[in-house]
N, C-alpha and C positions, 0 to 999 in steps of 0.2 A: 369654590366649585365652578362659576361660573368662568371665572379667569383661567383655572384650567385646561377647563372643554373649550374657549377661547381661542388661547394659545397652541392647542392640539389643532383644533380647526384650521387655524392659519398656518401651520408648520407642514399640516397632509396635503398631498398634492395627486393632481391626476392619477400619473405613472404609477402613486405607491394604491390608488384604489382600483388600478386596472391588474394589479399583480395581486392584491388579494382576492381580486375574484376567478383570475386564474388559477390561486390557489386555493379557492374553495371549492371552485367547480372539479377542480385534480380530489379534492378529498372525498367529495361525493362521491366519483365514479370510482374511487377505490374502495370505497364502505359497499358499494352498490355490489362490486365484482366480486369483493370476499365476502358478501353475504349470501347472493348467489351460487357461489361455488359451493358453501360451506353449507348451503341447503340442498345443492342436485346430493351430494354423498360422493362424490365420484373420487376422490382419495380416501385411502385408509389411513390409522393412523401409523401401518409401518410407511406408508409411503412419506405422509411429513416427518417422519422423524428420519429418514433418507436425506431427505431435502434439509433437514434442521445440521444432518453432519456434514454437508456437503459444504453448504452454507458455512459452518465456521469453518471448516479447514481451507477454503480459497479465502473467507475473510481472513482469516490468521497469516497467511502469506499478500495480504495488501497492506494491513495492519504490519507488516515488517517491512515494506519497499516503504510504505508511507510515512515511517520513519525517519528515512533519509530527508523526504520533503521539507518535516517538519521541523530537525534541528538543525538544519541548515539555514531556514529561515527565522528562525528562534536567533542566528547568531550574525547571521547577513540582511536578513529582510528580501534576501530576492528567493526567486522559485528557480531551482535548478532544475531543469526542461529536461537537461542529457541526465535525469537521474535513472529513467527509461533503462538507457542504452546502457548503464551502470551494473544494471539488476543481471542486461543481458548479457555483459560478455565474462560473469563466472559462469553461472554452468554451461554457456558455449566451450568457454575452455574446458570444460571439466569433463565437457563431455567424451574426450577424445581420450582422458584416462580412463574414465566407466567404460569407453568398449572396448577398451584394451584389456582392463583386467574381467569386461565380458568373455573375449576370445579368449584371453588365457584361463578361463576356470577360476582366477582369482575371488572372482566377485560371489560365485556360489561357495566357494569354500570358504572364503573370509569375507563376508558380508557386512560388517558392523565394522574391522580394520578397511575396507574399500570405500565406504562410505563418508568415513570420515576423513579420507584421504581427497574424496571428492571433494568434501565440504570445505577441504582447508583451503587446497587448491582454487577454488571457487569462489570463496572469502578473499583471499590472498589477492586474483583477480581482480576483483570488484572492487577493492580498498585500493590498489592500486592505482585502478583508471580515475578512481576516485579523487586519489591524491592529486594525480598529474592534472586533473582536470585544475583545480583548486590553483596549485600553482603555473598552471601554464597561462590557463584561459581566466582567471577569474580574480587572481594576485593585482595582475598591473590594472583592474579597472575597477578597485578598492572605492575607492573617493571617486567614481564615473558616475551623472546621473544613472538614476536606475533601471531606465529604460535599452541602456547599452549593453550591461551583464545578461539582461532578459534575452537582447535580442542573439549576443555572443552563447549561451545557453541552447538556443535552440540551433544556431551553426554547430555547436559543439555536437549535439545530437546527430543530427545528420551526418557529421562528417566520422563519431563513430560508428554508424550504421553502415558505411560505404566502408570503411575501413575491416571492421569485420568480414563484410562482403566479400570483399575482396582477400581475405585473410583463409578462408573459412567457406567459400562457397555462397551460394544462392539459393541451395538446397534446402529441405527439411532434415533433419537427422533424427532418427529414432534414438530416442534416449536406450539404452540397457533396462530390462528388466530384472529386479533383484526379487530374486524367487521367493525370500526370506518375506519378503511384502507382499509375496499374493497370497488370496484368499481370503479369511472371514473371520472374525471372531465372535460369537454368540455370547450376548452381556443379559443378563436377563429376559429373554428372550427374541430380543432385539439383535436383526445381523447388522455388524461393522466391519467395512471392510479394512483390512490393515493397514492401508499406506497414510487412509483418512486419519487414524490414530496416530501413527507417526508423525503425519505431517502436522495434527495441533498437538500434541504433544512436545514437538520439534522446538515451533514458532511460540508457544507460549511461555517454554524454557528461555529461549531464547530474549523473547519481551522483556519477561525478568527478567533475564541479567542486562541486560542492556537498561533497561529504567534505574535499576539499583546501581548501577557503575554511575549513570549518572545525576543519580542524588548521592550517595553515599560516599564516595573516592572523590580525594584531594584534585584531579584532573577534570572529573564530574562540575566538583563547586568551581575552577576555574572558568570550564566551559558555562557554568549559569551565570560566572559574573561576566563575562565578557561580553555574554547576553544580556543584562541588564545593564550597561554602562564600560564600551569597550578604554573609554579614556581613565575614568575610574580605576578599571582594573592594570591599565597600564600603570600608573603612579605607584598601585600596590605590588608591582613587581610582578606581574603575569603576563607571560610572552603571550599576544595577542594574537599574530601570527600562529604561532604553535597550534596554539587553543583551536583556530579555524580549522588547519588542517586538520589536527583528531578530530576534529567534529566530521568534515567529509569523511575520514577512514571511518568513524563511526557508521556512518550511513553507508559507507560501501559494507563493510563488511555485513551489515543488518540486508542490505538491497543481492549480497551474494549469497547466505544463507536462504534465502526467499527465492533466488534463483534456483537452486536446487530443489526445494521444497516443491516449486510449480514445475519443473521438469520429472520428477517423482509422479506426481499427479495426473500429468498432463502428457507423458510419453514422447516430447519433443522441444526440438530448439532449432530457431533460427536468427539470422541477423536482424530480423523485424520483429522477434517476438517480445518487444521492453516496450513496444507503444503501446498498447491496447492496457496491461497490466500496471504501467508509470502510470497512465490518465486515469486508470480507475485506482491509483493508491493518492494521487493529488486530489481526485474526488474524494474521498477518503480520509486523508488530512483536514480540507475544507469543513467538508462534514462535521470532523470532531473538533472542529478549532485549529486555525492552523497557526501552529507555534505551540500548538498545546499538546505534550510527549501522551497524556491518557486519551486526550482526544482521539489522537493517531489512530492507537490503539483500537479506540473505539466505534472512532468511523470505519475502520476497516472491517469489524465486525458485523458493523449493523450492514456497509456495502454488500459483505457477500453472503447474510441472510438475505437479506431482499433480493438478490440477486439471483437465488437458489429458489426461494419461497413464492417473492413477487409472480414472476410468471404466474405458474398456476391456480393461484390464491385468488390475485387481485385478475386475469384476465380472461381465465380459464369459464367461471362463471357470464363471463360476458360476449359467449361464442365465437371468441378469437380462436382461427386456427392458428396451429402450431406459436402456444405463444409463446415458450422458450426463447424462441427467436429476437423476441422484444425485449429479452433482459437488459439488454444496455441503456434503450430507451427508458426500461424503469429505473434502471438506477441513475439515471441523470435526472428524472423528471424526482428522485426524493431528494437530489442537490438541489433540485428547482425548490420544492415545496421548505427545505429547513432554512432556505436561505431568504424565503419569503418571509416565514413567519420568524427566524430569529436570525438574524444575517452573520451573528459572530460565531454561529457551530452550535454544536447539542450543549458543549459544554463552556465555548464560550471562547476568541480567540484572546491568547495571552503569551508572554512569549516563553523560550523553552526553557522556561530557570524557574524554582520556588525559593523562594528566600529560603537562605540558613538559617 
């Protein structure tokens, strides 16, 4: 016992006791705000249960760009930056069919054939930029320390953002409304509004297939083994190369479905709108482990509960005006606090394969 406490002693240092006390003193005044709030009364319970579905349908669409994040580093080790810019140029393109079969009456007449028309074009998109990214920018610096693809990553980025730009305008665009998605539906006497349904409905269909494809299917266990031991898998006869690539189309296509899903929600697209939404699905990844396919998942959930909840919960009792405002700083600051108390994610980082 004493060799222990000993050895614990000597191995903790300043830095790790000055971060637990930032972390304590963070959990305090989060106990302090939601007990406060949760004492003035000032939400009902239809307002958090607003908040609780709002919360998972923008988690459910981080939970899917986060995706991207995380089997790509599952099978490379690096963090693709431009996966941002990935998410946003499907439904930018898409969107310029949704206001076409807008004006044309398509979209009100055939609402479920327009849509999936959106979604294909959109995926198609995103798998795409995906691809090209993989082998143009990311092929020849294979065997590059890792700090070269990091920094070629983030060029990639940016030089999709200008190119959209320039593609595409500098403008906002209003996404099309599809009439079929407006309004309410009453669940036990609880109102939802429809597109929140769609949209986790969307992404959770989606989840699934994509976690099942890849545990389940022959291309699945390539992509894990290639992840676990890419020399390995070469000797047993699995194009290594190949594997990468589907792995990117993978994430494009996950990072293009989630495009659509937040332009559904959100009424807009622009050449910049893959920053804000890439950094909070890599936050997101981190959170659940990054390399870890449930993690993803799951940090993207807990992201955009807090993200929805936090506010009011934790800051509302503590006479913050308008604290919506603060969402992002809360959700950085619960990056800050998981990574304090357990630095490898909720659920622990590992890479993106389960043994067969």
């Amino acid at each position: 016992m004493r060799l222990a406490w000993k050895e614990w002693r000597e191995r903790i240092t300043a830095t790790d006791i000055l971060m637990w006390v930032i972390g304590g003193a963070l959990v305090i005044m989060i106990i302090m705000g939601s007990t406060a709030t949760l004492a003035a009364g000032r939400y009902s319970g239809r307002h958090w249960f607003d908040f609780l579905i709002f919360g998972l349908a923008q988690g459910s669409i981080y939970a899917l760009i986060a995706m991207g994040y995380t089997l790509v580093y599952g099978v490379l080790r690096m963090i693709n930056f431009a996966h941002g810019e990935v998410f946003m140029s499907g439904p930018y393109t898409a969107y310029f069919v949704a206001a076409a079969f807008y004006r044309s009456g398509f979209l009100d007449s055939h609402p479920i054939i327009s849509l999936l028309m959106v979604f294909i074009i959109a995926m198609a998109t995103s798998s795409g930029i995906a691809f090209l990214l993989e082998r143009i920018a990311y092929r020849p610096l294979r065997n590059a320390p890792r700090l070269i693809p990091l920094i070629t990553a983030i060029g990639a980025s940016f030089f999709l953002q200008y190119v959209f730009r320039g593609l595409y305008g500098s403008g906002f665009q209003a996404y099309p409304t599809v009439r079929m998605l407006e309004g309410f539906w009453m669940i036990g006497g609880l109102r939802i509004l429809k597109f929140q349904v769609v949209v986790i409905v969307a992404a959770a269909l989606l989840l699934a297939g994509l976690y099942s494809f890849i545990q389940a299917t022959r291309v699945g266990k390539a992509i894990r083994a290639v992840s676990e031991d890419k020399e390995a898998a070469s000797l047993m006869g699995i194009d290594v190369d190949r594997m990468i690539s589907t792995t990117f189309l993978i994430g494009g296509l996950s990072a293009g479905a989630a495009g659509v899903l937040y332009a559904l929600m959100f009424k807009q697209v622009h050449f910049f709108m893959g920053f804000i939404p890439g950094l909070k699905a890599f936050t997101a990844a981190v959170l659940g482990g990054i390399g870890n396919i449930p993690g993803a998942m799951m940090g993207g959930l807990f992201l955009g509960l807090i993200e929805s909840i936090g506010p009011s919960l934790f800051l509302d009792g503590l006479g913050i005006v308008a604290p919506y405002q603060l969402k992002d700083a809360i959700a950085f600051t619960m990056l800050v606090l998981v990574l304090i108390f357990r630095p490898t994610g909720i659920l622990g980082e590992r890479l993106a394969v389960k043994k067969a």
